[in-house]
C-alpha positions in Angstrom: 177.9 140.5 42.5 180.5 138.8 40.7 184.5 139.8 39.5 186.9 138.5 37.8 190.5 139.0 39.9 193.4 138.7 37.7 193.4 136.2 35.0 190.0 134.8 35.4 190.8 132.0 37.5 189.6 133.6 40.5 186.2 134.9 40.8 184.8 136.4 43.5 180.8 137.5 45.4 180.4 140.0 47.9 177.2 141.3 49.8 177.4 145.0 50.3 175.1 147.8 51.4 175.5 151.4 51.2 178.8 150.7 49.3 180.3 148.7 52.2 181.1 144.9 51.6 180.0 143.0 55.0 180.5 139.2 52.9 183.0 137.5 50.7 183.5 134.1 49.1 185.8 133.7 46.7 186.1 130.8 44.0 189.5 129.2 42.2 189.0 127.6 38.8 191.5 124.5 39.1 191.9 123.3 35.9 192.4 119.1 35.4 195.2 117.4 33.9 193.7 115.6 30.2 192.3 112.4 30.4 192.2 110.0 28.0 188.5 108.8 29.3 186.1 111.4 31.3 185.2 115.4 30.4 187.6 116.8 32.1 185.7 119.5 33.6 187.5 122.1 35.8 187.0 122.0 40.1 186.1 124.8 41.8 188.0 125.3 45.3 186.1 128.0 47.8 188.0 130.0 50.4 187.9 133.2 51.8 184.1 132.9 52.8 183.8 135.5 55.4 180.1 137.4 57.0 180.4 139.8 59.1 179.5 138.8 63.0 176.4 141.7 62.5 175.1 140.3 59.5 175.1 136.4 60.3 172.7 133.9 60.5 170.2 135.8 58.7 170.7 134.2 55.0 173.5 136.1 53.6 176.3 133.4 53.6 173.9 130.9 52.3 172.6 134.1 49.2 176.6 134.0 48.5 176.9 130.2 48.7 174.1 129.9 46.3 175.4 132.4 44.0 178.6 130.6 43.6 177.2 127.5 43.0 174.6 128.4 40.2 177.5 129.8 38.3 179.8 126.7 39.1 176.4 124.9 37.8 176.4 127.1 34.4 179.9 127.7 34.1 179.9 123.1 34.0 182.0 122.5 37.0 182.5 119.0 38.2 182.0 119.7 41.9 183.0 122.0 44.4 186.0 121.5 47.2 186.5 123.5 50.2 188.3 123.1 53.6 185.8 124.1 56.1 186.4 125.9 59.3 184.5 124.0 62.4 182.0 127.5 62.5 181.3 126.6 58.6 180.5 122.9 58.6 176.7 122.9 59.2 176.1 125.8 56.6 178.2 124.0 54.0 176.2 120.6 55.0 172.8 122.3 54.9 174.2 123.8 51.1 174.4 120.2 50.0 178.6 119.6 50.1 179.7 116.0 51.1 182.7 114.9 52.9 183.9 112.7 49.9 183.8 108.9 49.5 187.1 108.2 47.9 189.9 110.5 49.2 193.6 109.8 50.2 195.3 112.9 52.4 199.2 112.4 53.1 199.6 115.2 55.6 203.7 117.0 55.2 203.9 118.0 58.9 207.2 116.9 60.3 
């Protein structure tokens, strides 16, 4: 299942049964600046990606992952970005994400 939150930017999937959601992931359209070369097309960022203890490891995080990236597919999306928790890695690895070749990080901590 699929909403729109607010003004479209955010869209979110949830697995539910009985009326009761036990999984979430949640997608932000980030929009890029114009380029004079390049399409242009938009990033999606994933957070909030939460099963409930009773319901892992038997396919629903990778059903929502899936979800979330046909429509990234159709909706032409660049790629995908997310800032995994260690427990996530190997399910976002065995979904096909990439720690990326070219990427400069200038960390604010004091």
């Amino acid at each position: 299942m699929r909403d729109r939150l607010g003004d479209g930017r955010w869209l979110a999937w949830v697995a539910e049964t009985g009326g009761e959601i036990f999984g979430h992931v949640f997608l932000c359209l980030v929009e890029r600046m114009p380029e004079p070369y390049g399409d242009n097309n938009p990033v999606g960022y994933v957070t909030n990606f939460f099963v409930l203890p009773s319901q892992r490891d038997n396919g629903v995080g990778s059903a929502l992952l899936e979800a979330l990236k046909q429509h990234s597919r159709g909706a032409g999306f660049e790629g995908l970005i997310v800032w995994p928790s260690e427990r996530s890695t190997p399910l976002y690895r065995r979904s096909g994400f990439r720690p990326p070749e070219e990427l400069l990080e200038l960390p604010l901590d004091t």
